[in-house]
Phi, psi and omega in degrees: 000126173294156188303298168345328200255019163291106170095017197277132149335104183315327162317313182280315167298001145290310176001092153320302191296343168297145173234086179297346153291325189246340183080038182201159181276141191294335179290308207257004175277327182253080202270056159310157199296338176304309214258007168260317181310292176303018190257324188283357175236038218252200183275004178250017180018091193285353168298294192333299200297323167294319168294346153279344190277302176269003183355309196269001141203086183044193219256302203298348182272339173272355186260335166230026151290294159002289199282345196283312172305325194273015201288145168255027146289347164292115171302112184310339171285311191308303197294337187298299206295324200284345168330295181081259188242002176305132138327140196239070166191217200266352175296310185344303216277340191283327209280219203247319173318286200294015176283304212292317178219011148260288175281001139333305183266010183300314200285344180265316174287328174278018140264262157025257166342280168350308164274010164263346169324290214299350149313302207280342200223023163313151161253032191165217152248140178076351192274306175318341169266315171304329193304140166273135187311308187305330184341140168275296191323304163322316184282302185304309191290323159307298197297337185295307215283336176280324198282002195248331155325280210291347179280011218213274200221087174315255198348280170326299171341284180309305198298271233301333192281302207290317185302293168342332197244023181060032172199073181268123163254086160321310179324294179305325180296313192297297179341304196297314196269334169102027197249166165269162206270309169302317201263344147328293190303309172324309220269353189247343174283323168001304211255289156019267208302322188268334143322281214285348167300315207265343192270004176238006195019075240218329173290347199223012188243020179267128179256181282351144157321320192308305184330296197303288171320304146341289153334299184290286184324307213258355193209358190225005178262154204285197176019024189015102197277154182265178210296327182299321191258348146284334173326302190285307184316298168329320190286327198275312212278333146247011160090031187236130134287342182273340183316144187251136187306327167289337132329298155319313177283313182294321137017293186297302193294334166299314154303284222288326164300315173306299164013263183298346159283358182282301231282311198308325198304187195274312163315352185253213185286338176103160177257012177290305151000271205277047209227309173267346169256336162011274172299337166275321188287313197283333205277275196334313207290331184080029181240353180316169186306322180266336167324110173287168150319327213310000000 
Protein backbone atom coordinates (compact mmCIF):
# COMPACT_ATOMS: atom_id res chain seq x y z
CA UNK A 1 0.00 0.00 0.00
CA UNK A 2 1.38 3.41 -0.83
CA UNK A 3 2.12 5.94 1.90
CA UNK A 4 -0.87 8.07 0.33
CA UNK A 5 -3.59 5.05 1.06
CA UNK A 6 -2.66 5.35 5.05
CA UNK A 7 -5.84 5.71 6.77
CA UNK A 8 -7.98 5.69 2.94
CA UNK A 9 -11.40 6.11 3.33
CA UNK A 10 -13.54 3.23 2.76
CA UNK A 11 -15.15 4.49 -0.04
CA UNK A 12 -12.34 5.26 -1.72
CA UNK A 13 -10.48 1.49 -1.35
CA UNK A 14 -14.00 0.33 -2.84
CA UNK A 15 -13.45 2.91 -5.39
CA UNK A 16 -12.99 2.51 -9.38
CA UNK A 17 -11.92 5.65 -9.66
CA UNK A 18 -8.77 5.28 -6.59
CA UNK A 19 -5.74 4.92 -8.62
CA UNK A 20 -3.84 2.61 -6.16
CA UNK A 21 -0.73 3.00 -7.66
CA UNK A 22 -0.07 7.15 -7.83
CA UNK A 23 -2.76 6.94 -4.52
CA UNK A 24 -5.23 9.48 -5.46
CA UNK A 25 -8.63 9.82 -6.64
CA UNK A 26 -8.72 10.17 -10.57
CA UNK A 27 -11.34 12.47 -10.55
CA UNK A 28 -10.08 14.94 -8.15
CA UNK A 29 -6.34 14.17 -9.57
CA UNK A 30 -7.73 15.53 -13.29
CA UNK A 31 -10.52 17.69 -11.68
CA UNK A 32 -12.23 18.98 -15.12
CA UNK A 33 -15.48 20.15 -15.13
CA UNK A 34 -16.59 16.90 -16.37
CA UNK A 35 -14.90 14.65 -13.86
CA UNK A 36 -16.12 17.42 -10.87
CA UNK A 37 -19.62 16.98 -11.96
CA UNK A 38 -18.96 13.38 -11.88
CA UNK A 39 -17.23 12.91 -8.33
CA UNK A 40 -20.58 14.00 -7.05
CA UNK A 41 -22.39 10.52 -8.12
CA UNK A 42 -19.43 8.89 -6.82
CA UNK A 43 -19.94 6.57 -2.88
CA UNK A 44 -18.18 9.47 -0.71
CA UNK A 45 -20.60 11.63 -1.52
CA UNK A 46 -18.95 14.82 -1.45
CA UNK A 47 -22.42 17.06 -0.51
CA UNK A 48 -22.57 14.71 2.72
CA UNK A 49 -18.79 15.20 3.31
CA UNK A 50 -19.17 19.51 2.86
CA UNK A 51 -21.98 19.47 5.09
CA UNK A 52 -20.08 17.97 7.67
CA UNK A 53 -17.07 20.48 7.14
CA UNK A 54 -19.43 23.03 7.34
CA UNK A 55 -21.89 22.24 10.04
CA UNK A 56 -20.88 24.87 12.08
CA UNK A 57 -22.26 27.21 9.82
CA UNK A 58 -24.73 25.88 8.06
CA UNK A 59 -26.31 24.49 4.81
CA UNK A 60 -25.80 27.63 2.86
CA UNK A 61 -22.50 27.72 3.05
CA UNK A 62 -21.68 24.07 1.88
CA UNK A 63 -24.43 24.50 -0.65
CA UNK A 64 -22.13 27.07 -1.99
CA UNK A 65 -18.95 25.50 -1.45
CA UNK A 66 -20.82 22.99 -3.81
CA UNK A 67 -21.44 25.46 -6.30
CA UNK A 68 -17.85 27.13 -5.90
CA UNK A 69 -16.36 23.71 -6.92
CA UNK A 70 -18.54 22.56 -9.73
CA UNK A 71 -18.15 26.56 -10.90
CA UNK A 72 -16.33 25.85 -14.72
CA UNK A 73 -14.77 28.52 -14.99
CA UNK A 74 -12.12 27.13 -12.41
CA UNK A 75 -9.19 25.97 -14.24
CA UNK A 76 -8.19 22.24 -13.74
CA UNK A 77 -4.45 22.93 -13.51
CA UNK A 78 -5.19 25.85 -10.86
CA UNK A 79 -7.52 23.50 -8.79
CA UNK A 80 -4.83 20.72 -9.17
CA UNK A 81 -1.83 23.26 -7.90
CA UNK A 82 -4.27 24.71 -4.63
CA UNK A 83 -4.14 20.81 -3.40
CA UNK A 84 -0.67 21.67 -1.89
CA UNK A 85 -0.21 18.28 0.65
CA UNK A 86 -4.12 18.02 1.13
CA UNK A 87 -5.05 14.07 0.22
CA UNK A 88 -6.19 13.76 -3.27
CA UNK A 89 -8.93 11.41 -2.04
CA UNK A 90 -12.23 11.62 0.37
CA UNK A 91 -9.95 13.13 2.93
CA UNK A 92 -9.88 16.10 0.72
CA UNK A 93 -13.30 17.58 1.79
CA UNK A 94 -12.63 17.22 5.76
CA UNK A 95 -9.52 19.21 6.07
CA UNK A 96 -8.42 23.10 5.73
CA UNK A 97 -8.79 22.92 1.76
CA UNK A 98 -12.40 23.22 0.95
CA UNK A 99 -12.51 26.48 3.86
CA UNK A 100 -9.20 27.94 2.16
CA UNK A 101 -10.98 27.79 -1.41
CA UNK A 102 -14.32 27.03 -1.70
CA UNK A 103 -15.86 28.96 1.30
CA UNK A 104 -14.02 32.40 1.70
CA UNK A 105 -16.21 33.01 -1.14
CA UNK A 106 -19.48 31.49 -0.23
CA UNK A 107 -20.57 34.74 1.18
CA UNK A 108 -20.09 36.83 -2.41
CA UNK A 109 -21.22 34.16 -4.58
CA UNK A 110 -24.87 33.73 -2.60
CA UNK A 111 -25.72 37.36 -3.03
CA UNK A 112 -24.55 36.49 -6.64
CA UNK A 113 -26.66 33.56 -6.35
CA UNK A 114 -29.67 35.37 -5.03
CA UNK A 115 -30.80 36.75 -8.54
CA UNK A 116 -30.62 34.18 -9.88
CA UNK A 117 -33.17 32.28 -7.49
CA UNK A 118 -35.69 34.75 -7.57
CA UNK A 119 -37.52 33.55 -11.13
CA UNK A 120 -38.15 30.37 -9.72
CA UNK A 121 -39.06 31.28 -6.25
CA UNK A 122 -41.28 34.42 -6.91
CA UNK A 123 -43.96 35.08 -4.79
CA UNK A 124 -46.10 36.10 -7.39
CA UNK A 125 -46.11 37.88 -10.91
CA UNK A 126 -44.06 40.88 -10.76
CA UNK A 127 -43.05 40.32 -7.17
CA UNK A 128 -39.52 38.68 -8.29
CA UNK A 129 -38.34 41.85 -9.63
CA UNK A 130 -39.02 44.24 -6.45
CA UNK A 131 -37.50 41.10 -4.31
CA UNK A 132 -34.40 42.16 -2.70
CA UNK A 133 -31.66 39.52 -3.77
CA UNK A 134 -30.63 39.78 -0.11
CA UNK A 135 -34.05 39.49 1.67
CA UNK A 136 -33.29 36.70 4.50
CA UNK A 137 -36.51 35.25 4.90
CA UNK A 138 -36.17 34.85 0.48
CA UNK A 139 -32.67 33.33 1.19
CA UNK A 140 -33.87 30.93 3.79
CA UNK A 141 -36.71 29.83 2.26
CA UNK A 142 -34.56 29.17 -1.01
CA UNK A 143 -31.60 27.40 0.80
CA UNK A 144 -34.41 24.97 2.71
CA UNK A 145 -36.04 24.15 -0.65
CA UNK A 146 -32.77 23.31 -2.28
CA UNK A 147 -31.32 21.51 0.74
CA UNK A 148 -34.78 19.19 0.48
CA UNK A 149 -33.80 18.85 -3.42
CA UNK A 150 -30.58 17.52 -2.62
CA UNK A 151 -32.00 15.23 0.15
CA UNK A 152 -34.34 13.70 -2.76
CA UNK A 153 -31.73 13.46 -5.69
CA UNK A 154 -27.85 14.93 -5.11
CA UNK A 155 -27.33 14.57 -8.91
CA UNK A 156 -30.78 16.64 -9.71
CA UNK A 157 -29.31 18.96 -7.16
CA UNK A 158 -25.93 19.74 -8.91
CA UNK A 159 -28.02 20.39 -12.40
CA UNK A 160 -30.71 22.80 -10.72
CA UNK A 161 -27.26 24.45 -9.22
CA UNK A 162 -25.52 24.63 -13.05
CA UNK A 163 -29.32 25.96 -14.05
CA UNK A 164 -29.37 28.64 -11.61
CA UNK A 165 -26.37 29.97 -12.24
CA UNK A 166 -26.94 30.16 -16.44
CA UNK A 167 -24.86 27.39 -17.21
CA UNK A 168 -26.74 23.90 -17.47
CA UNK A 169 -24.68 21.87 -20.41
CA UNK A 170 -26.96 18.79 -21.16
CA UNK A 171 -24.24 17.78 -23.16
CA UNK A 172 -21.73 18.18 -20.81
CA UNK A 173 -24.23 16.62 -18.21
CA UNK A 174 -24.56 13.56 -20.35
CA UNK A 175 -21.09 13.08 -20.89
CA UNK A 176 -20.45 12.72 -16.96
CA UNK A 177 -23.21 10.24 -16.57
CA UNK A 178 -23.39 8.34 -19.31
CA UNK A 179 -27.06 9.78 -20.38
CA UNK A 180 -28.63 11.05 -23.39
CA UNK A 181 -28.78 14.70 -23.42
CA UNK A 182 -33.08 14.49 -23.29
CA UNK A 183 -33.41 11.99 -20.33
CA UNK A 184 -30.29 14.58 -18.78
CA UNK A 185 -32.85 17.66 -19.28
CA UNK A 186 -35.77 15.66 -18.18
CA UNK A 187 -33.83 14.93 -15.22
CA UNK A 188 -33.34 18.77 -14.65
CA UNK A 189 -36.91 19.84 -15.10
CA UNK A 190 -37.60 17.13 -12.45
CA UNK A 191 -35.21 18.92 -10.00
CA UNK A 192 -37.19 22.25 -11.37
CA UNK A 193 -40.63 20.91 -10.60
CA UNK A 194 -39.19 19.79 -7.18
CA UNK A 195 -37.64 23.13 -6.17
CA UNK A 196 -40.47 25.09 -6.64
CA UNK A 197 -42.92 22.12 -4.96
CA UNK A 198 -40.80 22.40 -1.75
CA UNK A 199 -40.19 26.40 -1.85
CA UNK A 200 -44.10 26.99 -2.13
CA UNK A 201 -44.88 23.84 0.40
CA UNK A 202 -47.28 22.55 -2.25
CA UNK A 203 -47.09 18.68 -0.51
CA UNK A 204 -49.13 19.56 2.14
CA UNK A 205 -51.67 21.98 0.53
CA UNK A 206 -52.28 18.95 -2.06
CA UNK A 207 -55.94 17.26 -1.91
CA UNK A 208 -57.20 14.29 -1.10
CA UNK A 209 -54.20 13.23 1.25
CA UNK A 210 -54.36 9.95 -0.60
CA UNK A 211 -53.46 12.36 -4.21
CA UNK A 212 -50.59 13.94 -1.86
CA UNK A 213 -49.29 10.65 -0.35
CA UNK A 214 -49.14 9.31 -3.80
CA UNK A 215 -47.49 12.01 -5.03
CA UNK A 216 -44.77 12.09 -2.26
CA UNK A 217 -43.89 8.30 -2.50
CA UNK A 218 -43.29 8.50 -6.09
CA UNK A 219 -41.38 12.08 -6.86
CA UNK A 220 -40.47 13.02 -3.71
CA UNK A 221 -38.66 10.36 -1.91
CA UNK A 222 -35.02 9.47 -1.90
CA UNK A 223 -33.46 7.28 -4.71
CA UNK A 224 -36.53 7.78 -7.11
CA UNK A 225 -38.56 4.93 -6.55
CA UNK A 226 -40.54 3.34 -9.19
CA UNK A 227 -44.16 3.17 -9.20
CA UNK A 228 -44.21 -0.45 -7.39
CA UNK A 229 -42.20 0.72 -4.55
CA UNK A 230 -44.16 3.93 -4.37
CA UNK A 231 -46.97 1.59 -4.52
CA UNK A 232 -45.77 -0.10 -1.17
CA UNK A 233 -44.55 3.08 0.64
CA UNK A 234 -48.22 4.52 0.02
CA UNK A 235 -49.89 1.41 1.22
CA UNK A 236 -47.97 1.55 4.72
CA UNK A 237 -48.00 5.34 4.92
CA UNK A 238 -51.90 4.89 4.71
CA UNK A 239 -52.86 2.18 6.40
CA UNK A 240 -54.44 0.55 3.19
CA UNK A 241 -52.87 -2.89 2.49
CA UNK A 242 -55.64 -3.84 0.02
CA UNK A 243 -54.34 -0.43 -2.56
CA UNK A 244 -54.53 -1.59 -6.09
CA UNK A 245 -51.88 -0.28 -8.60
CA UNK A 246 -54.30 0.96 -10.17
CA UNK A 247 -55.83 3.21 -7.53
CA UNK A 248 -52.24 4.28 -6.90
CA UNK A 249 -52.07 5.33 -10.01
CA UNK A 250 -54.59 7.58 -10.35
CA UNK A 251 -54.18 8.57 -7.24
CA UNK A 252 -50.84 9.66 -8.32
CA UNK A 253 -51.75 11.54 -11.53
CA UNK A 254 -54.15 13.37 -9.39
CA UNK A 255 -51.52 14.82 -7.07
CA UNK A 256 -49.46 15.48 -9.48
CA UNK A 257 -51.72 17.48 -11.55
CA UNK A 258 -52.99 19.43 -8.55
CA UNK A 259 -49.63 20.15 -8.09
CA UNK A 260 -49.27 22.02 -11.31
CA UNK A 261 -52.55 23.56 -10.98
CA UNK A 262 -50.82 25.09 -7.17
CA UNK A 263 -47.49 26.34 -9.20
CA UNK A 264 -49.98 28.19 -12.11
CA UNK A 265 -51.82 30.53 -9.22
CA UNK A 266 -50.54 33.50 -9.08
CA UNK A 267 -49.25 33.14 -5.36
CA UNK A 268 -46.75 30.61 -6.94
CA UNK A 269 -44.75 30.59 -9.95
CA UNK A 270 -48.29 32.33 -11.84
CA UNK A 271 -49.40 31.41 -14.81
CA UNK A 272 -47.13 33.04 -17.36
CA UNK A 273 -44.58 30.27 -15.82
CA UNK A 274 -46.29 27.98 -16.14
CA UNK A 275 -47.43 28.63 -19.57
CA UNK A 276 -43.38 27.49 -20.24
CA UNK A 277 -42.96 25.04 -18.12
CA UNK A 278 -46.20 22.64 -18.42
CA UNK A 279 -45.57 20.57 -21.09
CA UNK A 280 -42.11 19.96 -19.69
CA UNK A 281 -43.05 19.55 -16.10
CA UNK A 282 -46.49 16.83 -17.21
CA UNK A 283 -43.87 14.89 -19.79
CA UNK A 284 -41.48 14.10 -16.38
CA UNK A 285 -44.25 13.79 -14.16
CA UNK A 286 -45.55 10.74 -16.68
CA UNK A 287 -49.18 12.23 -16.31
CA UNK A 288 -50.24 13.05 -19.71
CA UNK A 289 -53.47 11.50 -20.79
CA UNK A 290 -51.93 8.47 -22.27
CA UNK A 291 -48.95 8.31 -20.11
CA UNK A 292 -48.29 5.44 -17.58
CA UNK A 293 -46.41 6.23 -13.85
CA UNK A 294 -43.79 4.08 -14.52
Amino acid sequence: MVPAAVGLPPCCAECAEYDRDDGVCRLLAEPSADNRRRLLTMPCDVQRLLGHRFRGHGPDLARDALLAWLDPAWDADDISLSYGRAPRDARLWLGSWPYLYLGRTAVRRAQREGERLRPLASEGPGEAAEAAPTDPALALRMSRALEKVRRVDATGYAMLLDFLRDRFDAQAWAGALGSAPASVTDRKYLAIYRYAVYFHDLLEVVAPREASVALATRRFAPGDPGEHAALAATRVALHAPDLTLATWRQLYRDGASRSLALLAAPDALGPEAMTDLETALRRVLRIDVNSAAR
